[in-house]
C-alpha positions as CSV (number, residue, x, y, z in Angstrom):
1,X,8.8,11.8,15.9
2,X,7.1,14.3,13.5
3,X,3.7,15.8,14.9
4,X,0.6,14.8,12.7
5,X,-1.0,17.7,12.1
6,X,-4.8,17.8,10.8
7,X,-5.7,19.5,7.9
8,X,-8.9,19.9,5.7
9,X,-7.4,21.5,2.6
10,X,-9.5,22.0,-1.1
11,X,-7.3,20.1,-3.0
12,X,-8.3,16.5,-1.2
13,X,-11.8,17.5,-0.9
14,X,-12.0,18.0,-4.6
15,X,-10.6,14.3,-5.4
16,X,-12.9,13.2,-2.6
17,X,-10.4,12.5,0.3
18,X,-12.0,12.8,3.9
19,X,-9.1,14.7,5.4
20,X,-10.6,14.4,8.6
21,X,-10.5,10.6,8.6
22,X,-7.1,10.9,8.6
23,X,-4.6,11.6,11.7
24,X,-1.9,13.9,9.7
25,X,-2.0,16.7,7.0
26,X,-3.0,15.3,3.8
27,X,-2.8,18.2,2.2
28,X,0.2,17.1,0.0
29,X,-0.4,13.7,-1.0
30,X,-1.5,14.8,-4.3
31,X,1.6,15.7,-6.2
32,X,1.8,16.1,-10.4
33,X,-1.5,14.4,-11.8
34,X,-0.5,11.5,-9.0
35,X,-2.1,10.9,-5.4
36,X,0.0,8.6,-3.1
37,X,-1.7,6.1,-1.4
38,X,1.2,4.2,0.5
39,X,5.0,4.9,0.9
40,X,8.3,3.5,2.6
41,X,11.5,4.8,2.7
42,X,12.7,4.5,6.3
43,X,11.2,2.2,8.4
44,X,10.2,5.5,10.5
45,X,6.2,4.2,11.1
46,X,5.1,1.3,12.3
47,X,2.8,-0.4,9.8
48,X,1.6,-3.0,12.1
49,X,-1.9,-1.9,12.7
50,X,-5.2,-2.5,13.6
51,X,-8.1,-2.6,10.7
52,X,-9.6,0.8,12.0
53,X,-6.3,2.4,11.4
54,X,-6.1,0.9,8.0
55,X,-9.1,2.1,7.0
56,X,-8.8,6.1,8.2
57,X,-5.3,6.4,7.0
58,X,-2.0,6.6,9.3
59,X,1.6,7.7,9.4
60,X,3.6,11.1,8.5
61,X,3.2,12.6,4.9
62,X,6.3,13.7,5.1
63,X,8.0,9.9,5.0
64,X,5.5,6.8,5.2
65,X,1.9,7.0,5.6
66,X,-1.2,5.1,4.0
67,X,-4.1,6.9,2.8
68,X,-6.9,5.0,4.1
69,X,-8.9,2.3,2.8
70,X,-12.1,4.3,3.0
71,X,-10.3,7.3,1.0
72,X,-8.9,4.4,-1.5
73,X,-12.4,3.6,-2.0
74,X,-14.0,7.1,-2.4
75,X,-11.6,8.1,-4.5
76,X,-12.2,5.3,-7.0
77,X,-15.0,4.3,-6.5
78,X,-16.5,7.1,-9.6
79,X,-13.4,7.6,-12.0
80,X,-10.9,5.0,-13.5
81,X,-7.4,5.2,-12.1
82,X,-4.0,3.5,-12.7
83,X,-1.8,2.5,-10.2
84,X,2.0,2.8,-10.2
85,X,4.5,1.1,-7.8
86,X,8.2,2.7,-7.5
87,X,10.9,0.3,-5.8
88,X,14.4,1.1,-5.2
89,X,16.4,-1.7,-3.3
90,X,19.6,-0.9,-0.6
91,X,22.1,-1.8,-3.8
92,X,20.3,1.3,-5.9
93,X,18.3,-0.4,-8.2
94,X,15.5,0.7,-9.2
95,X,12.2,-0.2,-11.1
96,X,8.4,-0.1,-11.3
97,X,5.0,-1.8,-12.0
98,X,2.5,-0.2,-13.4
99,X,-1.3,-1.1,-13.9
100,X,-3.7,0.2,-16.3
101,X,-7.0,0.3,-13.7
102,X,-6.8,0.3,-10.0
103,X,-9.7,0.4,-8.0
104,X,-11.2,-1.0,-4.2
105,X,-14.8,-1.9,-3.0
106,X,-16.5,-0.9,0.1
107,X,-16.4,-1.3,3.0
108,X,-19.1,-4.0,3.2
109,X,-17.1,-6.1,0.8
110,X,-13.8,-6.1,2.7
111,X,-12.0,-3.4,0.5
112,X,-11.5,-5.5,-2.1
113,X,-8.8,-5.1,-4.9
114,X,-9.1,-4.6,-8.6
115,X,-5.9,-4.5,-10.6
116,X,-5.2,-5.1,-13.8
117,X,-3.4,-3.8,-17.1
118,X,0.0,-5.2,-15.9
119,X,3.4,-2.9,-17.8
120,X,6.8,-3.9,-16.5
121,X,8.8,-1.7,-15.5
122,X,12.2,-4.4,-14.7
123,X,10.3,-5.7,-11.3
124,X,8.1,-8.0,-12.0
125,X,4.5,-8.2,-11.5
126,X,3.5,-9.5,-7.7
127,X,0.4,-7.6,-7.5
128,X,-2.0,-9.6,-9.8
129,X,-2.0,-12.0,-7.2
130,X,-3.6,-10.1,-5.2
131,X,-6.7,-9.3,-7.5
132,X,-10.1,-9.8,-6.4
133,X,-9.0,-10.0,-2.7
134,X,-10.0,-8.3,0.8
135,X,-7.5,-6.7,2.8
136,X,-6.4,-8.5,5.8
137,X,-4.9,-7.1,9.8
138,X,-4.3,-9.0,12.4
139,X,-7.3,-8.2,14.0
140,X,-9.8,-8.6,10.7
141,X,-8.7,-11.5,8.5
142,X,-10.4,-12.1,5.4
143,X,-7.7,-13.6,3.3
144,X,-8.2,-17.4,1.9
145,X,-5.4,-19.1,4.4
146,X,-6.7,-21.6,7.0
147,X,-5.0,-18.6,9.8
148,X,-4.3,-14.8,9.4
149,X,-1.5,-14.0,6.8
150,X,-1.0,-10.7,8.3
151,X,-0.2,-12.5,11.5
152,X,2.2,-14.6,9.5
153,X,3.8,-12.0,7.5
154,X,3.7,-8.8,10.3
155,X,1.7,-6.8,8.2
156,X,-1.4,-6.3,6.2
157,X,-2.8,-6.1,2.7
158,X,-4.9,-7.6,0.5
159,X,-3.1,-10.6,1.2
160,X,-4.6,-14.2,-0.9
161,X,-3.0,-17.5,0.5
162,X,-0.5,-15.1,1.2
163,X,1.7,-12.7,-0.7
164,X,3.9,-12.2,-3.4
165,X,3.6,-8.3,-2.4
166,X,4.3,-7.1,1.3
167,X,4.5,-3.8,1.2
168,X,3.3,-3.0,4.7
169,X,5.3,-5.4,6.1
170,X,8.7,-4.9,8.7
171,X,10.8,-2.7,7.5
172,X,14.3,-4.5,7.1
173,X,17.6,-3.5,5.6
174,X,18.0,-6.2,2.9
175,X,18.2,-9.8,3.0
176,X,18.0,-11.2,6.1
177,X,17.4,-14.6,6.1
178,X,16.6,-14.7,9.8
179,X,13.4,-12.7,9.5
180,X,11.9,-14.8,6.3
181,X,8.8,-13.4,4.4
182,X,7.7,-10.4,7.0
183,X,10.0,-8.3,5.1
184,X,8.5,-5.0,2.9
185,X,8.5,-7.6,-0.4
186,X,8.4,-7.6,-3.7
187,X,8.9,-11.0,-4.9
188,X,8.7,-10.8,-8.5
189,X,11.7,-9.0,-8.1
190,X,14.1,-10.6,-5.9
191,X,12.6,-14.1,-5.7
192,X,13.2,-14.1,-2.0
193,X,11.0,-13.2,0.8
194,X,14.0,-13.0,2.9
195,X,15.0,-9.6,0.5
196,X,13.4,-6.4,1.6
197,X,13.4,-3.3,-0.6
198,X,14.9,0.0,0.4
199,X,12.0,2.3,-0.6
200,X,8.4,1.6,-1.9
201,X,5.4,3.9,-3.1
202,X,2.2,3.5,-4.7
203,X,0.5,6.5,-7.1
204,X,-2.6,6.4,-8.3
205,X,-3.5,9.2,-11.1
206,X,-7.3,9.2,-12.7
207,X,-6.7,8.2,-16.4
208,X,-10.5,10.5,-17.6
């Protein structure tokens, strides 16, 4: 298990990341124009967490981590950004959303999402769906199902009644039809919660 290290480093400060909310070195999530807000690739972290971890940012900058709610919303909260999602599946495909203005609320309002500007990039869009929603853990739910969808789907996000993106959810190896729809998801892709991608990651990069 790699040692989270914690480092306050100009760089974040600049973009208006609170290094010090964060439980590793965050010194490198900022990486040609783009800042990395969430990444999987090896099923190495558990993303199965409580709200206050979700919002200060966990996991190992190095593999998979997530930013922070908090640092999502201080980041955009002043400039417009864009959002792109990278997805490779265990076959080697690969492909990408992108979205032309990215941005979540405060705190007080539940984190909520804004995306829009949908380009595809051969996967579909599954993040729409998600517009205008607050983000959901198993021990904060504020999506719109009668029970908790990050109960339901093992994970958390800004889950509506509940997904066609999961990309905190288990980390699988493919389809397995025996663990249905708690699988790291992209359904506009696949078409099948049972299929769970290889590697996901989501850049943000200030477009003025």
């Amino acid at each position: 298990m790699a040692m989270m290290v914690l480092l306050v480093a100009l760089l974040p400060v600049v973009l208006g990341i609170d290094c010090k909310l964060m439980p590793f070195d965050c010194s490198d999530i900022y990486n040609s124009g783009q800042t990395v807000i969430q990444r999987r690739m090896d099923g190495s972290v558990n993303f199965y967490r409580p709200w206050n971890q979700y919002k200060r940012g966990f996991g190992n900058v190095e593999s998979e981590y997530w930013l922070g709610l908090e640092n999502m919303y201080q980041l955009t909260r002043n400039r417009k950004y864009m959002l792109r999602v990278d997805l490779e599946d265990f076959d080697g495909r690969k492909g990408f959303a992108q979205y032309s203005s990215f941005s979540v609320d405060c705190e007080t309002d539940g984190y909520k999402l804004h995306v829009s500007g949908f380009s595809n990039g051969g996967t579909g869009d599954s993040l729409t769906y998600h517009n205008n929603q607050k983000f959901t853990t198993f021990d904060k739910d504020q999506d719109l199902r009668e029970g908790n969808c990050a109960k339901v789907c093992l994970g958390a996000f800004w889950y509506n009644t509940c997904y066609q993106a999961n990309p905190n959810g288990v980390y699988l190896w493919g389809e397995d039809a025996t663990h249905d729809a708690i699988g790291v998801v992209w359904y506009t892709w696949k078409y099948k919660v049972s299929v769970s991608v290889k590697s996901i990651s989501m850049k943000i990069k200030s477009v003025f």
